[in-house]
C-alpha positions as CSV (number, residue, x, y, z in Angstrom):
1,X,-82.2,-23.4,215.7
2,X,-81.9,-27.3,216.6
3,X,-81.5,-29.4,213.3
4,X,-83.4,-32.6,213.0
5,X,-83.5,-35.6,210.8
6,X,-86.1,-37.9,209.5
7,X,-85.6,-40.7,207.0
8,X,-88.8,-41.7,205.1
9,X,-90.1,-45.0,203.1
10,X,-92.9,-43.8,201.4
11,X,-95.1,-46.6,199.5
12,X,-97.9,-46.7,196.8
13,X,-97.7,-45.3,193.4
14,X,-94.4,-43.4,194.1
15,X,-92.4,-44.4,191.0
16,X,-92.9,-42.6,187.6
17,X,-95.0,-39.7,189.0
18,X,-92.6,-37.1,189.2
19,X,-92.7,-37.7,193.1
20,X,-88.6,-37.2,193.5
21,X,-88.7,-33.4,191.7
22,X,-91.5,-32.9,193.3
23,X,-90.4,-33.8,197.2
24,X,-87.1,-31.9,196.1
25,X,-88.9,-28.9,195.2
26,X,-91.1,-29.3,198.2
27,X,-88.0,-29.8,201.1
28,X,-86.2,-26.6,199.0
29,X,-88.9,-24.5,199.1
30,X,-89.3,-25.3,203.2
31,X,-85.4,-24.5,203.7
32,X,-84.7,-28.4,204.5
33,X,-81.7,-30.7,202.4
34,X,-80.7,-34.1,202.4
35,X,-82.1,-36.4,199.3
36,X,-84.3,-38.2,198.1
37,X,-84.2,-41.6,195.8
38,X,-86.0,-44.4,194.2
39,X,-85.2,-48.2,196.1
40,X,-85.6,-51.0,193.7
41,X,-88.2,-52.7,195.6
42,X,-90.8,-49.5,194.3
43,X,-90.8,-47.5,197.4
44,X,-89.2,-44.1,197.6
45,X,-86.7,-43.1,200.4
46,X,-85.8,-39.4,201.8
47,X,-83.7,-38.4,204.2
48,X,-84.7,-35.2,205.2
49,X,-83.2,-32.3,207.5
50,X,-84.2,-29.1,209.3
51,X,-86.3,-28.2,212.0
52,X,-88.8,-30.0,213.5
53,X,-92.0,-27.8,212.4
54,X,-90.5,-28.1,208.5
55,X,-90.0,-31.5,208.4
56,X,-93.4,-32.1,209.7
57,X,-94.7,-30.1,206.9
58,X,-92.9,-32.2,204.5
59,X,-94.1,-35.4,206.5
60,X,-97.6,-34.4,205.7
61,X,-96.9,-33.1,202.1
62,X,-95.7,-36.3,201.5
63,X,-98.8,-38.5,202.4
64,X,-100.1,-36.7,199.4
65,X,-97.0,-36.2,197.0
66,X,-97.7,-34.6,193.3
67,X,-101.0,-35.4,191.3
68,X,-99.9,-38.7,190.0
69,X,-98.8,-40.2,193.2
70,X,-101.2,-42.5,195.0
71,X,-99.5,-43.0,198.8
72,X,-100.8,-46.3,200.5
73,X,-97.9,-45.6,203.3
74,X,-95.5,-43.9,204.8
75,X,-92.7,-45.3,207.7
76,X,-90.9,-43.1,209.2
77,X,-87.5,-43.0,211.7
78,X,-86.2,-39.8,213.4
79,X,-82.2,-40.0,212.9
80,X,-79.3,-38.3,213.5
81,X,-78.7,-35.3,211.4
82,X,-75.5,-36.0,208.6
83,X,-75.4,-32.0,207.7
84,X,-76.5,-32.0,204.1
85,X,-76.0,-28.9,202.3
86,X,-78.7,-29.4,200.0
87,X,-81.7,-31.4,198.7
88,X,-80.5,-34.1,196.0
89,X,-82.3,-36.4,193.7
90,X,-80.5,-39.5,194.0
């Protein structure tokens, strides 16, 4: 299976929500790893890895993120895998 790599700037109410455990909990339950971290300008950044069909799944999961979250939007790049072994809060 081909391993692809997206990295993710997701905006809104990301911060304070729970929305790293939750996108960790999310990406391990699909089978993907890389991290994900809070920037200090409020947004919240993943690099994610796996296969394409996965990390569209988390693409979409994170337009939504956990309860609290309010996403206004997401940008995202399709990069060159770094081999992660797992999903990390950073």
């Amino acid at each position: 299976m081909k391993t692809s790599a997206v990295l993710l700037k997701i905006q809104g109410r990301v911060q304070g929500v729970y929305y790293r455990a939750s996108a960790q909990s999310k990406a391990q339950g699909l089978g993907l790893t890389g991290w994900v971290k809070n920037s200090p300008n409020g947004i919240v950044e993943s690099h994610a890895e796996g296969s394409q069909k996965k990390l569209e799944e988390f693409i979409d999961w994170c337009h939504q993120g956990p309860p609290a979250a309010s996403v206004s939007s997401i940008e995202s790049d399709w990069i060159s895998p770094k081999g992660y072994q797992d999903f990390e809060i950073r």
